[in-house]
SEVEX-295264 format. One line per 2 residues: for each residue z, x, y of N, C-alpha, C. Coordinates in pm, 1 decimal. Layout:
N
Z X Y Z X Y Z X Y; ... $
This chain:
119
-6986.5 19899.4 11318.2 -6864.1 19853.8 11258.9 -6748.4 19931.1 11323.4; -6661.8 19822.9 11370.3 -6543.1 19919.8 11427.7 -6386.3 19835.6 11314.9 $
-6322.5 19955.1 11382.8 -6173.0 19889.7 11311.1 -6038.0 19958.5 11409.2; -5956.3 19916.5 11422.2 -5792.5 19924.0 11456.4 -5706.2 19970.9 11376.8 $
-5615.0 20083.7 11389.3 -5510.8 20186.2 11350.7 -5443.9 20115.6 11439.0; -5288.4 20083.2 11368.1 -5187.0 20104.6 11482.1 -5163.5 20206.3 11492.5 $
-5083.0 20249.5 11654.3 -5076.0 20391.9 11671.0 -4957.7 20406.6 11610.4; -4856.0 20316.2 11574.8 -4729.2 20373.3 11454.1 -4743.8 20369.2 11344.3 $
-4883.0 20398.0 11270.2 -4886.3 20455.7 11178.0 -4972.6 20610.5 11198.4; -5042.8 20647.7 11304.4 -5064.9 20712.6 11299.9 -4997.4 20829.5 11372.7 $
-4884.4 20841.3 11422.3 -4820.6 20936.4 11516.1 -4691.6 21050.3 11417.5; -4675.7 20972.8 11258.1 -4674.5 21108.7 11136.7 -4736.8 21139.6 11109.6 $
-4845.4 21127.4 11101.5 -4980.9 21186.2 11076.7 -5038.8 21302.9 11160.1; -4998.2 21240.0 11269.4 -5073.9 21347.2 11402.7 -4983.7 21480.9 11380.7 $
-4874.9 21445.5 11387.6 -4759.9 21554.4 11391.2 -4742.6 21627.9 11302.9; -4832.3 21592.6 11163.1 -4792.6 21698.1 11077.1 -4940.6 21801.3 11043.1 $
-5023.9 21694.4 11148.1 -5149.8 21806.1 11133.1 -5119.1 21891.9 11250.4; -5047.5 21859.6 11329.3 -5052.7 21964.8 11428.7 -4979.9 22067.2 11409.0 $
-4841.2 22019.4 11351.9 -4754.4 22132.3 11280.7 -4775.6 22196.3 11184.5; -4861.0 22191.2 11066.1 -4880.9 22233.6 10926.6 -5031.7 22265.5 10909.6 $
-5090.4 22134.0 10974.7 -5238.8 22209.4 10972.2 -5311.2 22078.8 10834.9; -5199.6 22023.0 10792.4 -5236.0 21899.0 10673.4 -5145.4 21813.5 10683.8 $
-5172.7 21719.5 10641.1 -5069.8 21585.3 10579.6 -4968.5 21617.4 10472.9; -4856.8 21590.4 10457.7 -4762.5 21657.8 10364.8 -4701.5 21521.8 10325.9 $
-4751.8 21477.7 10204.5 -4692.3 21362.5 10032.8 -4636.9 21411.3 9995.5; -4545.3 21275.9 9949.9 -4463.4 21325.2 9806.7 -4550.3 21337.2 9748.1 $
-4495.2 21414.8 9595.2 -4580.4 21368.8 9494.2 -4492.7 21371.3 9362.1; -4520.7 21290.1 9266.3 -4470.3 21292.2 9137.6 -4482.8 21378.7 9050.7 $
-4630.1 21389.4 9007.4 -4683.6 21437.4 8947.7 -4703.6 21399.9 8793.1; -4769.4 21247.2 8762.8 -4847.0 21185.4 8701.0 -4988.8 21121.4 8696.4 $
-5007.3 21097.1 8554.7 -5167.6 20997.7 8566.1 -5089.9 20901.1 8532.6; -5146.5 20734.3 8586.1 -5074.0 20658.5 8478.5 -5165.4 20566.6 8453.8 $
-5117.9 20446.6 8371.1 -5207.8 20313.0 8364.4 -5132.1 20198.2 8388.0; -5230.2 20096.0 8461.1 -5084.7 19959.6 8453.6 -5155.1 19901.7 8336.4 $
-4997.6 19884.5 8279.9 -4990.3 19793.5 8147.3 -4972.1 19644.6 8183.8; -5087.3 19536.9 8200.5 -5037.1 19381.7 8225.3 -4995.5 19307.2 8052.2 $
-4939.8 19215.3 8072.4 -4881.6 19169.4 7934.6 -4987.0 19123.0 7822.0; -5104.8 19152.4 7803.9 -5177.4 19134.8 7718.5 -5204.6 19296.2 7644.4 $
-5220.1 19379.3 7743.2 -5276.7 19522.5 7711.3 -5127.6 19601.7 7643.8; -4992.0 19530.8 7694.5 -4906.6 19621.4 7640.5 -4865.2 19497.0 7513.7 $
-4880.3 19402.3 7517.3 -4810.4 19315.3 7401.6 -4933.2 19369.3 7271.2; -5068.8 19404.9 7345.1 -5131.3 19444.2 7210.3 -5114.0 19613.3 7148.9 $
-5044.5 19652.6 7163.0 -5031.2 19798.7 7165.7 -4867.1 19791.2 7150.9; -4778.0 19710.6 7147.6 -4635.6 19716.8 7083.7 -4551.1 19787.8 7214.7 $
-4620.3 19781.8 7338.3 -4523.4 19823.6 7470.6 -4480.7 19697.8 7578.6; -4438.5 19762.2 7667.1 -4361.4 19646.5 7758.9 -4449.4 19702.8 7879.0 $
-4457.9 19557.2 8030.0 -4524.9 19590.9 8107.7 -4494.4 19698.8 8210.8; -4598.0 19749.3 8264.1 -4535.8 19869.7 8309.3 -4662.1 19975.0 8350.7 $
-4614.4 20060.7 8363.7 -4687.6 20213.9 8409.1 -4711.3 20306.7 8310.3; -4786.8 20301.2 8219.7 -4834.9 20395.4 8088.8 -4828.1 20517.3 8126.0 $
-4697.2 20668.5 8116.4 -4760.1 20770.9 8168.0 -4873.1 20839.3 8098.0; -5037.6 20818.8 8103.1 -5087.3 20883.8 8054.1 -5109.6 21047.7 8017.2 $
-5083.5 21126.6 8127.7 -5054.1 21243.5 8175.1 -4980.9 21294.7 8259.8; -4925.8 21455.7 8224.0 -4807.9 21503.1 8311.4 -4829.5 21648.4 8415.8 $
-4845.1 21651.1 8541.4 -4866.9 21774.7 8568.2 -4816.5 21862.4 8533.0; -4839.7 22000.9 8507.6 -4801.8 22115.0 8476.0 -4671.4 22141.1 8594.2 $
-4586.2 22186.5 8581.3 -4424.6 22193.8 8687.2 -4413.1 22106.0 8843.6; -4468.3 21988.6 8753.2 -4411.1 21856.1 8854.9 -4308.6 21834.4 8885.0 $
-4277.6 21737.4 8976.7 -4108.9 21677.4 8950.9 -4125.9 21612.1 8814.9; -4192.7 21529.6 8785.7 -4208.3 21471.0 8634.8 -4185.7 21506.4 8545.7 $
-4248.4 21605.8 8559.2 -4198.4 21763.2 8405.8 -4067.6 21804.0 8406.5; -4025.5 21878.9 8537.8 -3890.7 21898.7 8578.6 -3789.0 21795.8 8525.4 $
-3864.8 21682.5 8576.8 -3697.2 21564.1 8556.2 -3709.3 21507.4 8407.3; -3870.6 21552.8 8294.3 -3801.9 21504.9 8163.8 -3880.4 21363.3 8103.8 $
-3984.8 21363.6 8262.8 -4081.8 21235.5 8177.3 -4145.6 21270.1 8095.6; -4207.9 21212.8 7999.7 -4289.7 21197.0 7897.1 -4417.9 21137.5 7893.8 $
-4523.3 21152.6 7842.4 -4658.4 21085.9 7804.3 -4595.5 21021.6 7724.6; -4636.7 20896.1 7730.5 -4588.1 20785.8 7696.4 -4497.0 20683.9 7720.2 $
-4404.7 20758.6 7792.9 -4323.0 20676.3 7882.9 -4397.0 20563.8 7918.6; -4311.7 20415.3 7982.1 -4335.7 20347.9 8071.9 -4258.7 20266.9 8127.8 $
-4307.8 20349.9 8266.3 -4207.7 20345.3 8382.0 -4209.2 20159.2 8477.8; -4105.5 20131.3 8442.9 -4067.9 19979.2 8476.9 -4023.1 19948.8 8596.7 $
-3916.1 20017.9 8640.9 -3847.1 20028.1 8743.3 -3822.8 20181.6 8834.5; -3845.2 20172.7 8957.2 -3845.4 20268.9 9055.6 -3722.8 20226.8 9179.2 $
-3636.7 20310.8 9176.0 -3506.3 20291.8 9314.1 -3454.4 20134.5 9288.6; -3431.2 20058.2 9177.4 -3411.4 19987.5 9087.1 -3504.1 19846.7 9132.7 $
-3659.4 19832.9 9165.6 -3729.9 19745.3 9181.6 -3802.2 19749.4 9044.6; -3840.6 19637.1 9028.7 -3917.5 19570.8 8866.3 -4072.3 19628.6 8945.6 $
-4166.6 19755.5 8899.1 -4286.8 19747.8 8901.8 -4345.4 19721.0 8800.8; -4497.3 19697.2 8830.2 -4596.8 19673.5 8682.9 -4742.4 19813.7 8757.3 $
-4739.6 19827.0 8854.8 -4888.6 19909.8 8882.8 -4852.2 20000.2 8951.7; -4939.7 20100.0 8939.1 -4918.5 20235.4 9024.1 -4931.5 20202.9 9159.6 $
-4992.7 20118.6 9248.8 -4973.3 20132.4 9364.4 -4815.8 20103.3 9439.3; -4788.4 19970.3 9311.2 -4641.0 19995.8 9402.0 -4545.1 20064.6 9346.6 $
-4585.2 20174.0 9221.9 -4540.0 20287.7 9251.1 -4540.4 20347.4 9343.7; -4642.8 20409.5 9397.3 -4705.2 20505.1 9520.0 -4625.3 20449.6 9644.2 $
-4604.7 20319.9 9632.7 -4596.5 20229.2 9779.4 -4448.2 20282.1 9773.1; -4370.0 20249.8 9659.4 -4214.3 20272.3 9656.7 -4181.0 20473.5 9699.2 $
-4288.9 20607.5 9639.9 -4258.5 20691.5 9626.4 -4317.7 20739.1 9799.9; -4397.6 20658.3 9878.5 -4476.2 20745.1 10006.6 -4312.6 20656.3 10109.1 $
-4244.5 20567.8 10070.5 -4094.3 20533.8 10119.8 -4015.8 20655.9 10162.2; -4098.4 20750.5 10025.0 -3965.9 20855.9 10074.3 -4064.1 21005.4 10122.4 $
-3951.0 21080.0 10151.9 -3952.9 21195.0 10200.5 -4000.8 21317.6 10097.5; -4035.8 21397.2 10079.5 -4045.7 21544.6 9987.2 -3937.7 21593.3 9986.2 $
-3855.8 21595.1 9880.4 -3728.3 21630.1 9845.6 -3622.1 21558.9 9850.7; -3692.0 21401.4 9885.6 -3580.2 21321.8 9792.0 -3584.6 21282.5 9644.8 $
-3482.2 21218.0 9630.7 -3470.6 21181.8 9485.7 -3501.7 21009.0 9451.3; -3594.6 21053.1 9357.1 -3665.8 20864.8 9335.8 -3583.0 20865.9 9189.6 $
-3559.0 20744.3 9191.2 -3485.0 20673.9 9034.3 -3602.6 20606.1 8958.1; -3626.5 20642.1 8832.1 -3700.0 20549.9 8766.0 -3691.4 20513.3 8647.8 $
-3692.0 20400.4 8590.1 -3621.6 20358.7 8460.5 -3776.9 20383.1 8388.2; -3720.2 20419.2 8279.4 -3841.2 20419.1 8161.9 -3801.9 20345.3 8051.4 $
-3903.1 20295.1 7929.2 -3895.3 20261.1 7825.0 -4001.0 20379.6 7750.7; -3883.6 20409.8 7686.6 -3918.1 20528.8 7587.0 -3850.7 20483.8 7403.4 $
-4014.5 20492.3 7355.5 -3985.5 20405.9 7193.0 -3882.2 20320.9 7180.8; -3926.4 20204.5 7306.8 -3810.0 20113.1 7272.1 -3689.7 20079.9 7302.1 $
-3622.5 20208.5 7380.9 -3503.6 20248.0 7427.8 -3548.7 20244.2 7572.7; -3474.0 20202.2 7733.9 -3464.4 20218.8 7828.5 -3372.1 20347.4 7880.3 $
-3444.2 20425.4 7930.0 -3376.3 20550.1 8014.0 -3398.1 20552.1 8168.7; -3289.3 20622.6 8233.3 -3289.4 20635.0 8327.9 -3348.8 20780.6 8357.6 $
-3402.7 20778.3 8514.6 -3468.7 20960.5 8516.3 -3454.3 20932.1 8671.2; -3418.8 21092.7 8714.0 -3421.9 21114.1 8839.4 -3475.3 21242.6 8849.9 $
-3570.9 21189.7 8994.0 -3672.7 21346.5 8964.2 -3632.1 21340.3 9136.8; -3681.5 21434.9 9192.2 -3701.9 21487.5 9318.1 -3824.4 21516.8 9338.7 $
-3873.8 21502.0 9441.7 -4013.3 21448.0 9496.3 -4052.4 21596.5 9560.8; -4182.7 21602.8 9535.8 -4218.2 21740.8 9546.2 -4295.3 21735.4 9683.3 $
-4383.6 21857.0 9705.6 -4531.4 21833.2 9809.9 -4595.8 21798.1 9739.4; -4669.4 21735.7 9798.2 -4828.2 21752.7 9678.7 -4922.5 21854.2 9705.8 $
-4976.4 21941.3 9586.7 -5049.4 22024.5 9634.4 -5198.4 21977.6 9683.5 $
């Protein structure tokens, strides 16, 4: 079994193992769940990103998310699943700033965290 890399995806990659010695992610620093409209209409939430859990001095923690939150919107796009979370947060850099709207008991908030390494 063989397969194909383009080489422009792999030439940040190369460069940061050669410089660092690893790959260097953002990271948030959440668990989450996708909520589709049956799982959150039965549970009294809206669709979305359930934060199930919060790392210990994440950007997440830092910027004020919550367990329980659920996160709707990221850099003001409508998500429903963590990947295009992930897809919207690997967009950026470590130490930028991602926007993400939450629904918190009902109420919509805004949160801005800054994007960490990942350890």
């Amino acid at each position: 079994m063989g397969f194909a890399i383009p080489i422009n995806s792999t030439e940040d990659i190369t460069s940061q193992l050669i410089q660092y010695s690893k790959v260097k992610r953002p990271y948030i620093g959440i668990t989450g769940m996708d909520l589709d409209e049956k799982t959150a209409k039965a549970n009294n939430l809206v669709v979305g990103i359930y934060v199930k859990a919060i790392d210990d001095f994440s950007a997440a923690e830092k910027a004020g998310l919550k367990i329980g939150d659920v996160i709707i919107e990221a850099d003001g796009k409508k998500i429903t699943t963590m990947d295009e979370l992930t897809e919207i947060k690997n967009s950026h850099q470590i130490g930028d700033e991602l926007k993400l709207k939450v629904n918190r008991d009902g109420e919509e908030k805004e949160i801005t965290l800054k994007l960490a390494e990942q350890p």
